[in-house]
N, C-alpha and C positions, 0 to 999 in steps of 0.2 A: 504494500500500500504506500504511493506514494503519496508524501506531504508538503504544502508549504507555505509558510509561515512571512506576514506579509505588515506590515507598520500598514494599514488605511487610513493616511490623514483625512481623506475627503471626508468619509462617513465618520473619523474620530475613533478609530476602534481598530485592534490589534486582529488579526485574523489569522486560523488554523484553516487549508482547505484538505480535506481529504474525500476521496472516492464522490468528486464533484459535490460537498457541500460543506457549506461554512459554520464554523464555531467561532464563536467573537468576544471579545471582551471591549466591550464602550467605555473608550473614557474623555477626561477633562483636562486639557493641557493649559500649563498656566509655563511664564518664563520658565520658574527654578524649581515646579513641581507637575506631576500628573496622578488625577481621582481617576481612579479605580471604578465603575458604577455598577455596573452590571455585567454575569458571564452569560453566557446561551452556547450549548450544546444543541446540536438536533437530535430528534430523538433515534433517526439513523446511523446515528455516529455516538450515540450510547453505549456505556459499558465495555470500552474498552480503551479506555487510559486518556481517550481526547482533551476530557477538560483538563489533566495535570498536563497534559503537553504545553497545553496552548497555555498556562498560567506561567509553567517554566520557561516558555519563550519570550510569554512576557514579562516578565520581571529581569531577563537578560538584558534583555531590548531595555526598559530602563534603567537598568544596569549602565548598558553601553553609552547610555543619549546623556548619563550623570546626572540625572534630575534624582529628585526627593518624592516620595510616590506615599499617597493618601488613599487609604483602601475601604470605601464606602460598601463594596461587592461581598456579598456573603460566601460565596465560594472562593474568592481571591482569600478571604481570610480566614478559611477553614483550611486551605494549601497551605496558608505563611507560617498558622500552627504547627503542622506535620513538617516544615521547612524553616525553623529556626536563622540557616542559613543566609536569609534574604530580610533579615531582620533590620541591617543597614540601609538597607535603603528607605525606612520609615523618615518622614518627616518631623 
C-alpha cells in the first residue's frame, strides 16, 4: 500500500492519502505556532494504523517547519500521551 503524506496549505490540513482516500488533520497556522483541531480517518482506511501515521507525520512536519504546536484534537492528544517523545514541541 502505497502512501503519501502531503502539508495542504490550501485547505489548512496535513494529509495521509492511501488506497485513493484521504485522512486529515485540520489545523491553524499562526507565525510561531500551529492548532491542532481536528483528525478524520475514513472509515475505509480504519483499523489499520492510519490515524498514528498520519499524526506521526504530523508532528515531524512540525517538527521540521520549528513552530510551537497547540493541540485542540482529541486524537492528536491521545497519540502525544502514548508519544511522550513529541512533548517538545508543546507550546
Amino acid at each position: 500500500m502505497a502512501e503519501t503524506f502531503r502539508d495542504n496549505e490550501a485547505q489548512s490540513r496535513f494529509e495521509l492519502e492511501a488506497d485513493g482516500a484521504i485522512a486529515f488533520v485540520v489545523y491553524r497556522k499562526s507565525p510561531d505556532t500551529i492548532t491542532l483541531i481536528h483528525t478524520e480517518v475514513p472509515p475505509e482506511l480504519g483499523g489499520r494504523g492510519i490515524g498514528s501515521r498520519l499524526a506521526r507525520a504530523t508532528l515531524e512536519a512540525i517538527r521540521a517547519q520549528g513552530r510551537k504546536l497547540v493541540v485542540k484534537c482529541e486524537f492528536i492528544q491521545g497519540f502525544m500521551k502514548k508519544n511522550p517523545d513529541y512533548d517538545d514541541l508543546l507550546a
